[in-house]
NUDREN-713947 format. One record per residue (C-alpha): residue number from 1; residue in one letter; x, y, z. Coordinates in nm, 4 decimals. Example, Ala and Ser with C-alpha at 12.3 -4.5 7.8 and 13.67 -1.06 7.14 Angstrom:
<rs>
R   num   residu          u          v          w
R     1        a     1.2300    -0.4500     0.7800
R     2        s     1.3670    -0.1060     0.7140
</rs>
This chain:
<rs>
R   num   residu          u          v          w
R     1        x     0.2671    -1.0916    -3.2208
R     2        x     0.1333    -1.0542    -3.5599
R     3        x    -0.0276    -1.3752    -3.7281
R     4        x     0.0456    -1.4222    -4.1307
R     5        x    -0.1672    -1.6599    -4.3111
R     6        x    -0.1727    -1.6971    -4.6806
R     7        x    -0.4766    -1.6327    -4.8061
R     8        x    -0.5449    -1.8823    -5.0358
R     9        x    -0.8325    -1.8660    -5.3014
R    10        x    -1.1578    -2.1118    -5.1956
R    11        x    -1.1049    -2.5035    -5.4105
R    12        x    -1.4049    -2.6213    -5.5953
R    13        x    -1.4928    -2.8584    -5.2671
R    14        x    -1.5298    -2.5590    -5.0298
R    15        x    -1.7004    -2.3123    -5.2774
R    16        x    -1.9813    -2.6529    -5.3492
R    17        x    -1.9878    -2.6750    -4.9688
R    18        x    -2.0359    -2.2860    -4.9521
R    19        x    -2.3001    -2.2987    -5.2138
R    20        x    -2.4815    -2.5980    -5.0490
R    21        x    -2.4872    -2.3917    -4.7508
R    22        x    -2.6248    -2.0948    -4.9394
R    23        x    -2.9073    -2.2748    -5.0898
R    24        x    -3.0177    -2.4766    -4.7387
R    25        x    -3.0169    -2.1038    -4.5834
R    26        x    -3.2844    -1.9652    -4.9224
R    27        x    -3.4921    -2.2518    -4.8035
R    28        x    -3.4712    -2.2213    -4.4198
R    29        x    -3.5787    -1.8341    -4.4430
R    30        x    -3.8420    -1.9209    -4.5950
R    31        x    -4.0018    -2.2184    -4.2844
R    32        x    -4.2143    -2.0825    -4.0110
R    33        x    -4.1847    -2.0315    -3.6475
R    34        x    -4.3128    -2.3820    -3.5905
R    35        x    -4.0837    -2.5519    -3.8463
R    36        x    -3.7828    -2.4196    -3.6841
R    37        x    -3.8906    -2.4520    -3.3489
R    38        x    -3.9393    -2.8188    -3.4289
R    39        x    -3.6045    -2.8303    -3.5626
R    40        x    -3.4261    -2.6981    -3.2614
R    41        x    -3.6455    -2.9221    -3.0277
R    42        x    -3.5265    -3.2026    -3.2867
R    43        x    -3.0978    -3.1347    -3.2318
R    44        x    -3.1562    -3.1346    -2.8869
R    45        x    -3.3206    -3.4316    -2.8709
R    46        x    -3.0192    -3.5831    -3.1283
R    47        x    -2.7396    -3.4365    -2.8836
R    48        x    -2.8373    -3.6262    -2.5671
R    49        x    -2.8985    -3.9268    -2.7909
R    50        x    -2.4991    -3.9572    -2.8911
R    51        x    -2.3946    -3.8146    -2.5712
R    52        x    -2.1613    -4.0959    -2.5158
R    53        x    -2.0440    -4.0362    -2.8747
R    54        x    -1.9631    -3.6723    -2.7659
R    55        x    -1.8283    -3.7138    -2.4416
R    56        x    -1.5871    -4.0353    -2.6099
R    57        x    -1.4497    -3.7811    -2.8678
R    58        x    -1.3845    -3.5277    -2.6210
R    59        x    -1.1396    -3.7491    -2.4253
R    60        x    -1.0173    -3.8072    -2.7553
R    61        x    -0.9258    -3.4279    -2.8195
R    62        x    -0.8097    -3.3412    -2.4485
R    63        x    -0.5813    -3.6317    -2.4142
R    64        x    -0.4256    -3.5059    -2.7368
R    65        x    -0.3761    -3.1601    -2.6695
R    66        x    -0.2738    -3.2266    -2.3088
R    67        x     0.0084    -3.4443    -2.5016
R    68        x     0.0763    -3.1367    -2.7648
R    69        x     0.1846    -2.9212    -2.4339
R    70        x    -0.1392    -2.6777    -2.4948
R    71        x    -0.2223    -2.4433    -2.2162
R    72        x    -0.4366    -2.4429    -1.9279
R    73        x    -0.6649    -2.1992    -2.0646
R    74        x    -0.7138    -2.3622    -2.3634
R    75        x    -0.7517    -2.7174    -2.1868
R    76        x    -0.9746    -2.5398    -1.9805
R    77        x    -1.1966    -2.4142    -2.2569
R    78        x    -1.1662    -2.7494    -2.4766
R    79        x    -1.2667    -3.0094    -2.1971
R    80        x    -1.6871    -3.1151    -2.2282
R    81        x    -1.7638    -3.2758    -1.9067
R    82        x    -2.1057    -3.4337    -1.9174
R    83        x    -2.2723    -3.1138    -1.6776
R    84        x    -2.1507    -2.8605    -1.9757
R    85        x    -2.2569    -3.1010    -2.2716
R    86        x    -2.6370    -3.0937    -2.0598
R    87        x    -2.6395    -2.7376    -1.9756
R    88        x    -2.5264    -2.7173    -2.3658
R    89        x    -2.7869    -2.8957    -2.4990
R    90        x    -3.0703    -2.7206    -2.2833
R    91        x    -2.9510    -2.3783    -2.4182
R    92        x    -2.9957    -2.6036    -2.7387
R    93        x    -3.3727    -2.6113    -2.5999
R    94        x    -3.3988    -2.2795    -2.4503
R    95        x    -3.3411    -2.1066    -2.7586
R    96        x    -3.6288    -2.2493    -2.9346
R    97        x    -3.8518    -2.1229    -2.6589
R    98        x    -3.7749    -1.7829    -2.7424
R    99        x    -3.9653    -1.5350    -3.0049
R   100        x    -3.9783    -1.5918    -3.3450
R   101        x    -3.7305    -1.3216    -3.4823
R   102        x    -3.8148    -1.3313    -3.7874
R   103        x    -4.0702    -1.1156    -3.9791
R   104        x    -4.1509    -0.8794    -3.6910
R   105        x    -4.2781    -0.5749    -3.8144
R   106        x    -4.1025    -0.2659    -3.7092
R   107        x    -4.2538    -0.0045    -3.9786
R   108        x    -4.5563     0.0026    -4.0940
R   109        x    -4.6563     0.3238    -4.2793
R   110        x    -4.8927     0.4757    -4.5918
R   111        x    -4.6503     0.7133    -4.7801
R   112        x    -4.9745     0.8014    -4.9034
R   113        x    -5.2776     0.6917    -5.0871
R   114        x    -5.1915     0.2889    -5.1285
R   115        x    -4.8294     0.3511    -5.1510
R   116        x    -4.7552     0.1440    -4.8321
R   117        x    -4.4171     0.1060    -4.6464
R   118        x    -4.2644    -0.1829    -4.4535
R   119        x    -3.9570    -0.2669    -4.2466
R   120        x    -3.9062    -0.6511    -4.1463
R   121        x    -3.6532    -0.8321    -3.9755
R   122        x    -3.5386    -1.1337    -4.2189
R   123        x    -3.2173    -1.3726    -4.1476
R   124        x    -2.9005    -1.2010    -4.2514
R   125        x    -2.7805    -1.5475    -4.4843
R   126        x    -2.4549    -1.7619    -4.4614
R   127        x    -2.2999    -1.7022    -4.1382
R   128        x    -1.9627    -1.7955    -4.1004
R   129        x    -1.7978    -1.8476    -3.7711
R   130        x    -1.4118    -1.9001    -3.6735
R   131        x    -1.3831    -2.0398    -3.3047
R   132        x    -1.1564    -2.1661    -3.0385
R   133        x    -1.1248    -2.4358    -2.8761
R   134        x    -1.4548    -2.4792    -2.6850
R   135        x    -1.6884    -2.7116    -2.8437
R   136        x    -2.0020    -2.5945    -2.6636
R   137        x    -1.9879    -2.3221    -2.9142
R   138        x    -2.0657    -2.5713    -3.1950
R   139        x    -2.4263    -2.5566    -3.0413
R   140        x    -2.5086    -2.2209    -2.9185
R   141        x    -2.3961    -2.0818    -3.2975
R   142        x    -2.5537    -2.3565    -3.4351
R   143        x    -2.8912    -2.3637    -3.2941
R   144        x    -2.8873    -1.9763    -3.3374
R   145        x    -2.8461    -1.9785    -3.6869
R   146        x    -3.1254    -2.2578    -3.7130
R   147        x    -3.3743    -2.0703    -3.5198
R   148        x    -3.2900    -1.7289    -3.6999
R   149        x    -3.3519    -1.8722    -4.0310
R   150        x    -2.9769    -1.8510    -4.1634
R   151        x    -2.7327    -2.1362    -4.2882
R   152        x    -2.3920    -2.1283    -4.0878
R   153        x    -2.0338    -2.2660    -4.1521
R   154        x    -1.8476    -2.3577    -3.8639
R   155        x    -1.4314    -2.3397    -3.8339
R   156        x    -1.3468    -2.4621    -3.5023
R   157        x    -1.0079    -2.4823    -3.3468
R   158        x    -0.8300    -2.7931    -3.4721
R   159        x    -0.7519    -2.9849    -3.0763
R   160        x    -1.1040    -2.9873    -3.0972
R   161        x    -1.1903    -3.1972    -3.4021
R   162        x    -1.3356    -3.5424    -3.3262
R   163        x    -1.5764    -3.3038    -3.1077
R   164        x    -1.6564    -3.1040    -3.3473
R   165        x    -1.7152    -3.3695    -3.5977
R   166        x    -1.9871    -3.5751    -3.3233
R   167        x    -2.1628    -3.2557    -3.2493
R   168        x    -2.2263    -3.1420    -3.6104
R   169        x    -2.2867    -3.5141    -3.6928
R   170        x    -2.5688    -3.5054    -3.4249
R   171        x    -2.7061    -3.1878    -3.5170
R   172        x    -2.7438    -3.2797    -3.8299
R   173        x    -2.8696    -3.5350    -3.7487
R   174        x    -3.1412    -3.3784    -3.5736
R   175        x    -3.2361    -3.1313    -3.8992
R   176        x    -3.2779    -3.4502    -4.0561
R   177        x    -3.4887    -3.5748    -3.8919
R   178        x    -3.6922    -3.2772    -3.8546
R   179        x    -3.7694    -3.1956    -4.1941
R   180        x    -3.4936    -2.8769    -4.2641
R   181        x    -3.1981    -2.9337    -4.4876
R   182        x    -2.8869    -3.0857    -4.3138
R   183        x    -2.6744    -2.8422    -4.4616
R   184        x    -2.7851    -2.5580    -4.2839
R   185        x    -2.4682    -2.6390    -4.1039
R   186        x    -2.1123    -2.7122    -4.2229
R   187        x    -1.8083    -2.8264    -4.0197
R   188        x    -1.4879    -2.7106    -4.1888
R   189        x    -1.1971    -2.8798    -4.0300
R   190        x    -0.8435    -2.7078    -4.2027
R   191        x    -0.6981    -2.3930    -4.1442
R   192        x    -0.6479    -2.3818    -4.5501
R   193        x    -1.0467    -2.3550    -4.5307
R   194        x    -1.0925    -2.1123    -4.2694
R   195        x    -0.8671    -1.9026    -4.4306
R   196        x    -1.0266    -1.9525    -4.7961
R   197        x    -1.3509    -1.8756    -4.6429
R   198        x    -1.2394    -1.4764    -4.6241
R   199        x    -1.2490    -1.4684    -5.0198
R   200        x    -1.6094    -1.6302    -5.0292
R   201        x    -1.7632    -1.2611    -5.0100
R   202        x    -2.0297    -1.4121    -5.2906
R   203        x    -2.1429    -1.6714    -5.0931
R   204        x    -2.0523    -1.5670    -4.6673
R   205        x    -2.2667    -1.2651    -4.5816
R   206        x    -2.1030    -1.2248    -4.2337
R   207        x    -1.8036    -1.3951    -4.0105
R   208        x    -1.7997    -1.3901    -3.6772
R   209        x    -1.4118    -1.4659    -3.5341
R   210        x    -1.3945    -1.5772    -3.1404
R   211        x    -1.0223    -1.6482    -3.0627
R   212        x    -0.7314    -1.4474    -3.0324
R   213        x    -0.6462    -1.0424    -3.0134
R   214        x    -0.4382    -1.1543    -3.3394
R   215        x    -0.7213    -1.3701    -3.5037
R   216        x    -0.9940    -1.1184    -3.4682
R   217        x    -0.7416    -0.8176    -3.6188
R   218        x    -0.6115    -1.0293    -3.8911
R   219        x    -0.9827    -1.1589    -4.0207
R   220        x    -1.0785    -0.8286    -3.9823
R   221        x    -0.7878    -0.6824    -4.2317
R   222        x    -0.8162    -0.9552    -4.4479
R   223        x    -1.1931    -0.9447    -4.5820
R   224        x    -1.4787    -0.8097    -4.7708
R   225        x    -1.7250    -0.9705    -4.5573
R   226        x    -1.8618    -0.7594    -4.2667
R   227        x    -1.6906    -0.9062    -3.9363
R   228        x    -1.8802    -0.9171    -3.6067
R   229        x    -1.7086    -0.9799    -3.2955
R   230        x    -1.4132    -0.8413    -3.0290
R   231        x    -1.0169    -0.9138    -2.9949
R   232        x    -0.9956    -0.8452    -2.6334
R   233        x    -1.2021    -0.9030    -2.3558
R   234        x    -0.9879    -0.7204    -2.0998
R   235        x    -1.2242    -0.6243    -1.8218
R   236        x    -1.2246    -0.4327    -1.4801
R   237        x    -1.4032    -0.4043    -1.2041
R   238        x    -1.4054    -0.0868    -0.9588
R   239        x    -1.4331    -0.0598    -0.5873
R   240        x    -1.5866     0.2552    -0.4594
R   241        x    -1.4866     0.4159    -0.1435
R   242        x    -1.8665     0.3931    -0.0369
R   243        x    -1.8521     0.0185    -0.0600
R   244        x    -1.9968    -0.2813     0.1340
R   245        x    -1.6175    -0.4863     0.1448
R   246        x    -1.7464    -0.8524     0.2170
R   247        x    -1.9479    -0.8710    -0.0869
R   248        x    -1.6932    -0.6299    -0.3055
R   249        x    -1.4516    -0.9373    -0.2459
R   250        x    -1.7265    -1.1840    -0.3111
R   251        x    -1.8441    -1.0428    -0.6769
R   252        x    -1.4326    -0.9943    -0.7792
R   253        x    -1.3614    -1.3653    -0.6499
R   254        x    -1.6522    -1.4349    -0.8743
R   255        x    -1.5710    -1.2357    -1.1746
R   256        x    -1.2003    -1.3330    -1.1666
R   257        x    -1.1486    -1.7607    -1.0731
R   258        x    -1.5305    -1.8771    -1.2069
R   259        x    -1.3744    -1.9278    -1.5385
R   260        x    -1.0193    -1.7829    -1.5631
R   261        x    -1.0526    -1.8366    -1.9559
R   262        x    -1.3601    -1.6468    -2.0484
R   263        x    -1.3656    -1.3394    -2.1903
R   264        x    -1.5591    -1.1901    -1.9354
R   265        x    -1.3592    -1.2513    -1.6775
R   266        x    -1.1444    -0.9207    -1.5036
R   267        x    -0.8177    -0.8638    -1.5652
R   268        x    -0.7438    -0.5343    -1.3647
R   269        x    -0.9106    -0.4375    -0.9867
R   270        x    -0.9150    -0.0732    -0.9586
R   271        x    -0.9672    -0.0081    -0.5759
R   272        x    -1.0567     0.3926    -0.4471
R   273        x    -0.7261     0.4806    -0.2317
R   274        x    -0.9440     0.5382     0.0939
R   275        x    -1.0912     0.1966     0.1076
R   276        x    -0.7965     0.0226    -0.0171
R   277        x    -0.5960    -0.0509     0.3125
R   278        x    -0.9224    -0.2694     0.4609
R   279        x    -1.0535    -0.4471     0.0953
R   280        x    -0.6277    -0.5553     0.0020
R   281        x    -0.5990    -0.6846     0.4276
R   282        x    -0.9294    -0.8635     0.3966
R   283        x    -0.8833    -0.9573     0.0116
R   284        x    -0.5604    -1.0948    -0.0023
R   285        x    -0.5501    -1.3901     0.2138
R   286        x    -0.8386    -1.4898     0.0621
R   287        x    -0.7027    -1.4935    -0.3027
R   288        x    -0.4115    -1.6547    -0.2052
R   289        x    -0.5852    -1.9518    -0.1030
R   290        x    -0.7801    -1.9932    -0.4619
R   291        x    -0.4162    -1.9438    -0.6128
R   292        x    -0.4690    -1.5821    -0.7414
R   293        x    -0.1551    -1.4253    -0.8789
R   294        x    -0.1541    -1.0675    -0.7809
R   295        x     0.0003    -0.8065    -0.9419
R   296        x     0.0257    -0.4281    -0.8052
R   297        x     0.0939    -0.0917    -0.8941
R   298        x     0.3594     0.0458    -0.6618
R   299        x     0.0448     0.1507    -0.3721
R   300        x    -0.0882    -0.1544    -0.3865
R   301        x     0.2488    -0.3703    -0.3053
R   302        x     0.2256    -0.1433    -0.0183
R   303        x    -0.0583    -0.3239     0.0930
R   304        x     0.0856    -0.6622     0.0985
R   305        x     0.1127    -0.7325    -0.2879
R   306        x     0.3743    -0.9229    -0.4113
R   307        x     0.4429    -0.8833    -0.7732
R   308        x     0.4276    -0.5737    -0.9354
R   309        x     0.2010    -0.4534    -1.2200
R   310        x     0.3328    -0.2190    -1.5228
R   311        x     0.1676    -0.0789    -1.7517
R   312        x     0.1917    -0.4139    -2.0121
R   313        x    -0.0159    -0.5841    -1.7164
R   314        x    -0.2918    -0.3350    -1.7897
R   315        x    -0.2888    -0.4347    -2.1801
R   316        x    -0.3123    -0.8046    -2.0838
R   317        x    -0.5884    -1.0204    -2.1449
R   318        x    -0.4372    -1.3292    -1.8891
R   319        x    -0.7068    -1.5958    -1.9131
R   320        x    -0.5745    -1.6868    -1.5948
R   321        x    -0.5545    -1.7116    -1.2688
R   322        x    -0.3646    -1.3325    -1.2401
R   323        x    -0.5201    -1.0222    -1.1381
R   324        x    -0.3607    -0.6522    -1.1765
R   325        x    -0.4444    -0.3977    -0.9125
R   326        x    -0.4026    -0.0223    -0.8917
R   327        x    -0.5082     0.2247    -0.6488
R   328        x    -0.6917     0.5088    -0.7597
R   329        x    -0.7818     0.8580    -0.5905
R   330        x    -1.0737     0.9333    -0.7723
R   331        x    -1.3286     0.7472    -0.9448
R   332        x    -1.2637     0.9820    -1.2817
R   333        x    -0.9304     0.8149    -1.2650
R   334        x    -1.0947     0.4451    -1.2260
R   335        x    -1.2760     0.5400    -1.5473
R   336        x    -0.9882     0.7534    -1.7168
R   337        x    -0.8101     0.4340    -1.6793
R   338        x    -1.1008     0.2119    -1.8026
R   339        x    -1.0939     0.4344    -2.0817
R   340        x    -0.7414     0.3975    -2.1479
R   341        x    -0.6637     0.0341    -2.1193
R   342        x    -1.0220    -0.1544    -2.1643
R   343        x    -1.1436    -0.3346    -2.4757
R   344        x    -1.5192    -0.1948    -2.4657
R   345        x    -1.5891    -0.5701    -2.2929
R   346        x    -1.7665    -0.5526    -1.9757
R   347        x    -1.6555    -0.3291    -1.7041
R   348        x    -1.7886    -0.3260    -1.3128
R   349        x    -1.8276    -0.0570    -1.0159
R   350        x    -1.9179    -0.1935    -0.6349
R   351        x    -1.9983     0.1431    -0.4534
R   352        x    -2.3449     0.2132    -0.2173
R   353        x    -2.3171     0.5660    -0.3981
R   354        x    -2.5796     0.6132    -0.6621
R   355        x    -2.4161     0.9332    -0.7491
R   356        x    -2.1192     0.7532    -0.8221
R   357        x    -2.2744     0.4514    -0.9929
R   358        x    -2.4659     0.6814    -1.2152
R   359        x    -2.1302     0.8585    -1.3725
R   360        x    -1.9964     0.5366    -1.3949
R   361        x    -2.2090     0.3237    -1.5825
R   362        x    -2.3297     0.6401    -1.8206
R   363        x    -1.9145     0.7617    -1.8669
R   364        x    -1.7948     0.3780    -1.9695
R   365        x    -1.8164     0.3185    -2.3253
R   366        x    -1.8765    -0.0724    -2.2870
R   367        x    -2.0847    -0.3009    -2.4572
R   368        x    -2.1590    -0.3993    -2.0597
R   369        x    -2.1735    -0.2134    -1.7365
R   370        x    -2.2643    -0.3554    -1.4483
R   371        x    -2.3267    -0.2230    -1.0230
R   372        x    -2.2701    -0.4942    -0.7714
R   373        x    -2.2590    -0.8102    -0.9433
R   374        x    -1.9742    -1.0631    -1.1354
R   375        x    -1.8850    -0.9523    -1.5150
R   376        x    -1.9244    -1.3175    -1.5661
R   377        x    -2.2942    -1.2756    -1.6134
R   378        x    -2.2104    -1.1335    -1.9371
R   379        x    -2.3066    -1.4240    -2.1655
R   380        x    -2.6033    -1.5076    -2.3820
R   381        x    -2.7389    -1.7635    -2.1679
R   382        x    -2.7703    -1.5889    -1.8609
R   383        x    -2.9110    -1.3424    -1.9895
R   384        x    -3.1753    -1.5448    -2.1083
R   385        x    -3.1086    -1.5402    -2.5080
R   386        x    -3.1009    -1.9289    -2.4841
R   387        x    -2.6982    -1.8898    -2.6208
R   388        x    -2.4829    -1.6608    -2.8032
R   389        x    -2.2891    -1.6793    -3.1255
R   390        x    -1.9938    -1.4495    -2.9578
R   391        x    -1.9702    -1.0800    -2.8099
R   392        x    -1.9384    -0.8098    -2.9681
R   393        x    -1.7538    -0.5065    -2.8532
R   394        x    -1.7941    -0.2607    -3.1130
R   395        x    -2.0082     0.0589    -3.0951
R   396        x    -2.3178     0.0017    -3.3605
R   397        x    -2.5400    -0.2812    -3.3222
R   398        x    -2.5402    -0.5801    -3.1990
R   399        x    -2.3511    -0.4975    -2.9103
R   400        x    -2.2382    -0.7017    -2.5905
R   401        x    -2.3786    -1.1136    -2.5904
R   402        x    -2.5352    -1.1658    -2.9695
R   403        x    -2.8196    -1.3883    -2.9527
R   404        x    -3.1000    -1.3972    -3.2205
R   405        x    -3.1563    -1.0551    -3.2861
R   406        x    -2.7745    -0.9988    -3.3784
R   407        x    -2.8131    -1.2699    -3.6401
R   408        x    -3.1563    -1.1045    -3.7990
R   409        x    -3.1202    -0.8180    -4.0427
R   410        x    -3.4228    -0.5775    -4.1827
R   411        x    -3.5689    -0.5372    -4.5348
R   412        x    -3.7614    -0.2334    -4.6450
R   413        x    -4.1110    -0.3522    -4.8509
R   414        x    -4.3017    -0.0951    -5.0657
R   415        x    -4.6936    -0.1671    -5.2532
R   416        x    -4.7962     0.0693    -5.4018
R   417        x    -5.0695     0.0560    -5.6853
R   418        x    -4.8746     0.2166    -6.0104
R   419        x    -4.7678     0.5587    -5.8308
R   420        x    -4.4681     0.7336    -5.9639
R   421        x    -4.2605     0.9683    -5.8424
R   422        x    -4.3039     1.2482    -6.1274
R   423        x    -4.6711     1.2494    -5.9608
R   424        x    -4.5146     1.3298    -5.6572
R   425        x    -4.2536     1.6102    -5.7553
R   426        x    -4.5330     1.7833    -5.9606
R   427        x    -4.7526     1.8198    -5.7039
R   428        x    -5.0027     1.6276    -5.8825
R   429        x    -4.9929     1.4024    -5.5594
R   430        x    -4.8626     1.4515    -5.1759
R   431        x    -4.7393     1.2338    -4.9350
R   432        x    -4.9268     1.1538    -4.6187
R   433        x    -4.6797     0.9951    -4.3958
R   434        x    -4.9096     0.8051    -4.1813
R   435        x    -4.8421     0.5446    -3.9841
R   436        x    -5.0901     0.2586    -3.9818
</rs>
């Protein structure tokens, strides 16, 4: 399916908002650690205040979109049940407990004689971020931006408005409060904006899109402004022949039903043909009873597998409960096929061979490999960035769960003390190169 939007030119109201933004973000860069620390500390303290608040619009937006016929996933992904909104709000917390990333010095040289040469990390700017329906993202991107020094307009999915709207509200509320301009964050709430926002290259110095295969393409074709993110999150997991089966079925229960809608989550189980008899007679039964469609190549109905799998299966991103499985001969194949079919995501091997797990995790091009554990630890939070303002999948930096340092940038500084170059290419002067 290909998505067509018009693109329309930005109205006065969303190039003021824009600009608002813009000049919040010229002020924020310029706060210290403990300025923005306090402001974080501040929006988490204003999000369990109006918890209620939240919690009331959620119901609002879920009873909605359960009305509007939208789809499990999306449900899934849209409900805030008073757990999430906590666990929410102490990544809120969590990330201002990490490092200051701002101003960290990473070169620090004399090109010679008082001529001296710095690299810095400062915040990138105006962030702009298109979302889905999950409203927890309204404060991991939020209180990332914050923290990183950077302003950040927010497009979230439109069944999720009246959430939106109380979580920016409180945040806001929080900055406030604390001392930093309120308009480090904007809530746009029309597609017509979201859209407009691609032509704000002036003013928007990177979008992030999280949503569809077609969203993420389409943004990506339809800008100036660098886009940072991935359109599929189709991810596998491999069983070795060398493999311990009782916790092989364990970590793909995991990675597959935890959250059916993440983008984490495996879509295709590629099992070594030797141990594939005992894992499918042991798995099986067992995924049946979570409600696991199964889908398999023509081996693996063999085995017991009902539906079959083609070769559109392993293109799918499901966000559901279905898994694709194919048997493999080799564990080149498993990764030939990886190769093939994945979307750079996050990819697993289960194996006891650390031959094998070597070649695997050094051969898969993915922003994540992983030996012996779920692909749903993929995510900001666990791994201890506080939150994350999406995954990205693509080659260069950031890669895999984007957390601060994805949303800081680096500036070259140069003193010097009147030198010129004509010095330099007489010979009058030389460079020393020295790092201080």
């Amino acid at each position: 399916m290909t998505l067509k939007f018009d693109i329309p030119r930005p109205d006065k109201e969303l190039i003021d908002k824009a600009k608002k933004v813009k000049q919040a973000y010229l002020n924020n860069c310029q706060t210290n650690n403990s300025q923005r620390i306090k402001a974080i500390n501040f929006m988490a303290e204003a999000l369990r205040n109006n918890t209620d608040k939240i919690l009331e619009a959620n119901k609002n937006d879920y009873k909605i979109a359960e009305e509007k016929g939208i789809s499990k996933a999306l449900l899934s992904r849209l409900k805030l049940s008073k757990d999430k909104l906590d666990l929410g709000i102490n990544g809120v917390r969590q990330v201002g407990k990490l490092r200051d990333p701002i101003g960290e010095l990473q070169i620090n040289k004399e090109l010679s004689t008082g001529l001296i040469l710095q690299r810095k990390t400062v915040p990138i700017g105006v962030i702009g971020v298109i979302f889905e329906s999950r409203p927890d993202a309204v404060m991991q991107i939020s209180s990332l931006a914050i923290r990183s020094g950077n302003g950040v307009i927010l497009k979230g999915g439109s069944e999720a408005n009246f959430t939106n709207i109380a979580l920016v509200d409180a945040l806001k509320d929080g900055l406030k409060n604390s001392g930093i301009n309120e308009d480090s964050i904007c809530l746009l709430t029309n597609r017509k904006d979201s859209m407009a926002m691609l032509n704000l290259e002036k003013d928007i110095n990177l979008i992030i899109p999280r949503g569809s295969n077609e969203l993420v393409k389409f943004i990506q074709q339809n800008t100036k402004i660098p886009v940072l993110g991935h359109a599929d999150g189709i991810c596998h997991i491999y069983i070795d022949n060398e493999v311990d089966i009782d916790l092989a079925i364990r970590v793909t229960l995991d990675s597959k039903i935890q959250y059916p809608a993440a983008c984490n989550t495996i879509e295709t189980l590629l099992i070594h043909k030797d141990i594939a008899y005992e894992f499918l007679n042991k798995a099986i039964p067992i995924f049946n009873t979570k409600n696991v469609q199964l889908r398999g190549d023509k081996r693996a109905k063999s085995y017991g597998i009902q539906f079959s799998a083609n070769d559109e299966d392993w293109r799918t991103e499901y966000l559901d409960k279905i898994l694709s499985i194919k048997i493999v001969d080799t564990l080149n194949e498993a990764i030939f096929h990886i190769q093939e079919y994945g979307s750079k995501h996050t990819d697993g091997i289960i194996s006891k061979n650390d031959k094998n797990v070597s070649k695997f995790m050094n051969l898969v091009n993915s922003s994540g490999v992983f030996h012996n554990c779920s692909t749903r630890f993929a995510d900001g939070f666990r791994y201890g960035f506080g939150a994350e303002v999406g995954i990205s999948t693509q080659t260069l930096p950031p890669r895999g769960p984007v957390g601060l340092e994805g949303l800081v940038t680096y500036k070259y500084f140069l003193s010097g003390e009147g030198q010129i170059v004509e010095d330099f290419s007489s010979g009058k002067k030389s460079f020393t190169h020295k790092d201080l």
